[in-house]
C-alpha positions as CSV (number, residue, x, y, z in Angstrom):
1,X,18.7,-11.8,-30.1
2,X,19.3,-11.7,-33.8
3,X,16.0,-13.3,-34.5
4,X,14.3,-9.9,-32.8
5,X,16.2,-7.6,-34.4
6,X,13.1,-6.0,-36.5
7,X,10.8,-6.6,-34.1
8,X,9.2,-3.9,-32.3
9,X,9.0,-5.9,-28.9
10,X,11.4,-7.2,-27.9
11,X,11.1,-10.8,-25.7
12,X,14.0,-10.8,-22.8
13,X,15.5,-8.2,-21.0
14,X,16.1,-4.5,-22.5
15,X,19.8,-5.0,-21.7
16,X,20.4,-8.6,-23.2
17,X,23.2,-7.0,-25.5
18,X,25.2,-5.3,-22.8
19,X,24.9,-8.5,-20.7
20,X,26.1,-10.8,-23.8
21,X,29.2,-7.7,-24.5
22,X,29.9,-7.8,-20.5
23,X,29.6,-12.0,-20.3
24,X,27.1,-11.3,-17.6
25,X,25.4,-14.1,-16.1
26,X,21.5,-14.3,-15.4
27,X,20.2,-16.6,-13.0
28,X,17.2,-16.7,-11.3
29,X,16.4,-18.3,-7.7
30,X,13.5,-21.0,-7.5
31,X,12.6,-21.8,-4.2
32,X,10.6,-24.8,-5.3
33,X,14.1,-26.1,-5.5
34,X,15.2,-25.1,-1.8
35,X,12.2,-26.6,0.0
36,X,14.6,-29.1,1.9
37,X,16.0,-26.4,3.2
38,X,12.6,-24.9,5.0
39,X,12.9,-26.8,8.2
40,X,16.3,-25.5,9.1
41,X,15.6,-22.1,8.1
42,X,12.2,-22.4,10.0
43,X,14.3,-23.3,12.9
44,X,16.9,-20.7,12.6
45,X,15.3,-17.8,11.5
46,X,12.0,-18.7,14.5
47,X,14.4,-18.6,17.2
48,X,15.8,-15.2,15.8
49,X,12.3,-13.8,15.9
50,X,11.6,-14.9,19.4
51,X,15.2,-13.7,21.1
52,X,14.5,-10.3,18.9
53,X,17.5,-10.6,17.8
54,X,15.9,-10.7,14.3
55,X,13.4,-7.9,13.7
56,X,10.6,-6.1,11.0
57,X,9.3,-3.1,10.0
58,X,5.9,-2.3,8.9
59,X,3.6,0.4,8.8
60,X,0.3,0.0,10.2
61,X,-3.1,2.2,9.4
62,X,-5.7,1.6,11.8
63,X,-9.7,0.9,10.6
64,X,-11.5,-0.5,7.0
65,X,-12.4,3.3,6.5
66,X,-8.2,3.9,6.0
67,X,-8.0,0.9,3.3
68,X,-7.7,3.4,0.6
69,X,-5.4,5.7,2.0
70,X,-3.0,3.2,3.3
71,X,-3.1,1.9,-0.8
72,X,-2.2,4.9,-2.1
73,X,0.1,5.8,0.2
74,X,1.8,2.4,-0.5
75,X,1.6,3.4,-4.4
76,X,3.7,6.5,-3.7
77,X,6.1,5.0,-1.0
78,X,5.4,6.2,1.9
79,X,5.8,2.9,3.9
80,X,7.9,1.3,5.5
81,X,8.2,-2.2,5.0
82,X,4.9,-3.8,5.1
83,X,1.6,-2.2,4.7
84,X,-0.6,-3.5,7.1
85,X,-4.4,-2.1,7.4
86,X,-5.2,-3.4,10.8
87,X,-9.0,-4.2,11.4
């Protein structure tokens, strides 16, 4: 931090002084270093889906021709979990 004091961008978060005052903690999840745990969540969460007792929600737009409208309608949030142009 006190190297980029004069600097006029900044590397790091725009917060890195309230997080040092608050002796907040950063940490960041790599899922490189989960992969043994794939099979078992393969297993669990692939029986959910089939029973339904674990469920998503997209939002589909039907035809090529709607490709544009379902990307711009993505950009200003109007769907609901995955955008899905269905073709």
């Amino acid at each position: 931090m006190v190297s980029q004091y004069n600097d006029e961008t900044v590397v790091g978060p725009r917060n890195l002084w309230n997080l040092s005052v608050t002796r907040s903690d950063i940490l960041a999840f790599m899922v490189t270093e989960e992969l043994d745990l794939q099979p078992d969540f393969v297993r669990e969460v692939g029986g959910r889906l089939a029973t339904g007792k674990l469920r998503h929600r997209e939002t589909v737009r039907e035809g090529l021709d709607n490709t544009l409208d379902a990307f711009l309608a993505l950009m200003r949030g109007e769907n609901v979990g995955k955008m899905i142009v269905k073709l």
